[in-house]
Structure formats: structure tokens, C-alpha cells
VEXMARGU-700136 format. One record per residue (C-alpha): residue number from 0; y, x, z. Coordinates in nm, 4 decimals, decimal comma. Each point is the difference from the previous one (the first is absolute). Layout:
REM residues N
<tortor NUM <Y X Z>>,
...
REM end
This chain:
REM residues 82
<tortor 0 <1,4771 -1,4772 6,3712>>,
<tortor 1 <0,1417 0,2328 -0,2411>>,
<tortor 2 <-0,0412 0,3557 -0,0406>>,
<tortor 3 <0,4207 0,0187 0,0569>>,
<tortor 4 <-0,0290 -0,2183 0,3028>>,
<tortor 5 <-0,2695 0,2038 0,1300>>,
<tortor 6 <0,1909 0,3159 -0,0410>>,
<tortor 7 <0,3429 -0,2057 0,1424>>,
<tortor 8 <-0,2374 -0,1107 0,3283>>,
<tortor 9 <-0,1679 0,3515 0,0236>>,
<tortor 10 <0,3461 0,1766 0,0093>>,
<tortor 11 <0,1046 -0,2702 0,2370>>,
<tortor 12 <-0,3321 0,0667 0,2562>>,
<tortor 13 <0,0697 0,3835 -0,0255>>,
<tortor 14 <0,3890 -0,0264 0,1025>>,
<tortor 15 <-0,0887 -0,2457 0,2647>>,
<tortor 16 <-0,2721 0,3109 0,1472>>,
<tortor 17 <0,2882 0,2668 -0,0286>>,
<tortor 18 <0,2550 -0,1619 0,1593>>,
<tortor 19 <-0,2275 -0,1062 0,3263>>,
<tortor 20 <-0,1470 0,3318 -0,0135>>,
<tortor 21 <0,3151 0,1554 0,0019>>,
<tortor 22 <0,2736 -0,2256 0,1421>>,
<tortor 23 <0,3266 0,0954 0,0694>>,
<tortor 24 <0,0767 0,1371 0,3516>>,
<tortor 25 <0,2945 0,0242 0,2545>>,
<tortor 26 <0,1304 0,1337 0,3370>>,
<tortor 27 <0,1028 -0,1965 0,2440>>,
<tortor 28 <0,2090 0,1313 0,2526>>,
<tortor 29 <0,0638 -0,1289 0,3613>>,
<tortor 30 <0,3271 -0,1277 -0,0854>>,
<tortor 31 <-0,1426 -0,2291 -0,2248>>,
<tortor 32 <0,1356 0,2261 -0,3146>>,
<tortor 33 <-0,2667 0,0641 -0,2742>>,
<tortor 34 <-0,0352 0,2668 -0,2697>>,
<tortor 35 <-0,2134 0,0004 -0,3145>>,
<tortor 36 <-0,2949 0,2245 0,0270>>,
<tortor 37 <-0,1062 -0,0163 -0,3408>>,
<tortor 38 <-0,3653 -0,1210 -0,1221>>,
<tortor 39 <-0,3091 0,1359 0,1569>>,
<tortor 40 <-0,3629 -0,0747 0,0196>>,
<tortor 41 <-0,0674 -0,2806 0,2061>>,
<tortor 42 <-0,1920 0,1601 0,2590>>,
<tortor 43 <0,2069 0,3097 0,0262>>,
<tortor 44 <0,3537 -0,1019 0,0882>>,
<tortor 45 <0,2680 0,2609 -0,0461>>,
<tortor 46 <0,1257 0,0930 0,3748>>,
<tortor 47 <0,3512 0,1921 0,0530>>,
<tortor 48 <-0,0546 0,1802 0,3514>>,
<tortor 49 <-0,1315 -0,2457 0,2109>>,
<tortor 50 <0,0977 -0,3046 -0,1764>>,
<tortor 51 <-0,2828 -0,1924 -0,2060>>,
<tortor 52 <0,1132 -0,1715 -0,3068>>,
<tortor 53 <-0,0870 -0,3657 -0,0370>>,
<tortor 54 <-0,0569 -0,1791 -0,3250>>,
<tortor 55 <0,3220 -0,1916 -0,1426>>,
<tortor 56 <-0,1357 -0,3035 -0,0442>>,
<tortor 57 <0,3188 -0,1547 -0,1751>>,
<tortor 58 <-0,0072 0,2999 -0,2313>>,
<tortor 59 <-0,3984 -0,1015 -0,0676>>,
<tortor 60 <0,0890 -0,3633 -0,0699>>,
<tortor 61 <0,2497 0,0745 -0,2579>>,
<tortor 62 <-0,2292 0,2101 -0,1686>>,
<tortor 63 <-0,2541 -0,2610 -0,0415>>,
<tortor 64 <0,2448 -0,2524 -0,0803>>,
<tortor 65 <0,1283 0,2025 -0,3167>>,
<tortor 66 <-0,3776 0,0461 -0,0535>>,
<tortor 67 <-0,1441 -0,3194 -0,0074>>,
<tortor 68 <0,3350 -0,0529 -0,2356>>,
<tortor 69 <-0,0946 0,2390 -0,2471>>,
<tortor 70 <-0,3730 -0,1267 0,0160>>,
<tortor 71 <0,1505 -0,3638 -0,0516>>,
<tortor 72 <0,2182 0,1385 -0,3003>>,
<tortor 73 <-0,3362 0,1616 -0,1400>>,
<tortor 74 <-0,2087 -0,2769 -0,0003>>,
<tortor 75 <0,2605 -0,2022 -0,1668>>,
<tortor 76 <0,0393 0,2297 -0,3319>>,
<tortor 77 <-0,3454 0,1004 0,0503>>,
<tortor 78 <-0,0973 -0,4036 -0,0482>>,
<tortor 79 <0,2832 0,0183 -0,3267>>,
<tortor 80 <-0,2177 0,2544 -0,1399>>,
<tortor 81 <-0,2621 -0,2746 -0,0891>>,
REM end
């Protein structure tokens, strides 16, 4: 492995950590309405009064979809550079 593919993978592991360390949250009301709560450390939801937040999980899926993408991408010109 290249040093560039390291470097692609590395930045790849690191954004991977953040965004399950800090996923994106929301409220979800009784009606069955939500509301973004914003990002938040994964064991320390945000809470508005007495509603806890839960993690968006559609929200965290397209963030790792456009992640893995950009890894993909990387690899690709990273494997041109040779």
C-alpha cells in the first residue's frame, strides 16, 4: 500500500469514528412528527424538556454512503498516482 492510500484509508477510519461518535440526533414527538436535534456525542443525547433525542439513522446512512463514496473516489486517483 502506498503512502497516499494510507493517508486516503486513515482519513477514511477517522471520519468513520466521528460520525458514530457523534451521530446526528432527533426528536420525536408523540404525533409521530420529528425535529432535527443536531449532532451530539453518542452517549449524551441532546434532550428538549423531557423529550430524549434519538439518533437519525437515515441521516447516519447517508453520511456513510457519501463517505465510503469519497473513499472509493480516493482510492481510484490515489491508484492513478502510480
Amino acid at each position: 500500500m502506498n503512502k497516499l492510500k494510507y493517508l486516503v484509508f486513515t482519513i477514511y477510519i477517522l471520519a468513520s469514528s466521528l460520525i458514530l461518535l457523534f451521530p446526528p440526533f432527533r426528536y420525536i414527538y408523540a404525533s409521530g412528527a420529528y425535529k432535527n436535534a443536531g449532532y451530539g456525542f453518542l452517549f449524551s443525547p441532546p434532550q428538549l424538556n423531557s423529550i430524549n433525542a434519538s439518533v437519525d439513522v437515515p441521516m447516519l446512512l447517508c453520511e456513510f454512503i457519501i463517505i465510503t463514496t469519497l473513499y472509493f473516489f480516493g482510492l481510484r486517483i490515489s491508484s492513478k498516482q502510480n
